[in-house]
C-alpha positions in Angstrom: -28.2 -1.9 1.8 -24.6 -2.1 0.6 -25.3 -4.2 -2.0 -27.3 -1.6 -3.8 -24.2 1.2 -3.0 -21.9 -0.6 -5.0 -24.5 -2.0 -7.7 -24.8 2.1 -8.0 -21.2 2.3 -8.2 -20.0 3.3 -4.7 -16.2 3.1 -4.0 -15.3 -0.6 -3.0 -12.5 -3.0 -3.0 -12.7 -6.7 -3.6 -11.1 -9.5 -2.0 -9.8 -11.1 1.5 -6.7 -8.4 1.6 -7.5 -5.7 0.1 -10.5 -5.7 2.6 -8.2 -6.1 5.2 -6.5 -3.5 4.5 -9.2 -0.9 4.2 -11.0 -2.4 7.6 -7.9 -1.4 9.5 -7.7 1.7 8.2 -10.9 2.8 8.8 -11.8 3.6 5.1 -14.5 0.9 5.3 -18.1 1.8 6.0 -19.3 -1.7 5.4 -18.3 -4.9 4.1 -20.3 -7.5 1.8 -19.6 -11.2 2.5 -20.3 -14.0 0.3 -22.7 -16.7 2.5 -21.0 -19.6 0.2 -17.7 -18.8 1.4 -15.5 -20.4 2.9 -15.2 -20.0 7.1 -11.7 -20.3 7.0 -11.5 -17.4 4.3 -14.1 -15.0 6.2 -13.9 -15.5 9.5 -11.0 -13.1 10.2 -12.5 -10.3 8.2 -15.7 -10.8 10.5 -13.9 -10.7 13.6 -11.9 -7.4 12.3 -15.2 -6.0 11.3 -16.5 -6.5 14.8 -13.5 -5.5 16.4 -13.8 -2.1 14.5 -17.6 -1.9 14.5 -18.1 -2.1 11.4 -21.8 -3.5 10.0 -21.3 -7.1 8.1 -23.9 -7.6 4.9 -24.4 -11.4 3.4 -24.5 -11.9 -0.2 -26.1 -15.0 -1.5 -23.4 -16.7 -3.8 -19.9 -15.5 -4.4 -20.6 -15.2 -8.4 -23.4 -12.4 -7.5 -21.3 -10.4 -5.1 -18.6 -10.6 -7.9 -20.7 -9.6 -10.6 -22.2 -6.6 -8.5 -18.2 -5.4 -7.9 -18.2 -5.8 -11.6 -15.7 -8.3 -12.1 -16.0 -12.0 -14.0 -15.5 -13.9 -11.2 -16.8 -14.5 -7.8 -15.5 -12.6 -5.0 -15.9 -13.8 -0.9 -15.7 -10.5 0.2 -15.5 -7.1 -0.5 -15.3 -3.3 1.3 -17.4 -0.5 0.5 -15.1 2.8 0.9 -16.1 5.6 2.6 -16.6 8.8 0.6 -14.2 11.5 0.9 
């Protein structure tokens, strides 16, 4: 679902932080987390995402959700932007 939006380039930021950021300020319309993550690393993103109702994805491995954001290295989370 939101792995296709931002394999067909759909606004999205990568990263712990920067997903943090974009959660809380309701820019987010979904999020894309990397099942080989860490806990320690995603577990506050999921909690803000349910807190805020917003729907949680699973990618496989962190080097294919990277490589979807289009960057050369793996990524544990990332934010798919809501159009303006």
């Amino acid at each position: 679902m939101f792995l296709a939006d931002v394999k067909n380039g759909s606004p999205v930021v990568v990263g712990v932080k920067q997903s943090q950021k974009a959660i809380a300020r309701d820019r987010a319309v979904g999020v894309l987390i990397a099942r080989d993550a860490d806990d320690h690393v995603t577990g506050p993103v999921r909690d803000l995402c349910e807190a805020k109702g917003i729907t949680v994805e699973n990618v496989d491995t962190m080097l294919e959700l990277g490589k979807a954001c289009g960057i050369h290295v793996g990524a544990s989370v990332a934010a798919v932007l809501k159009t303006r």
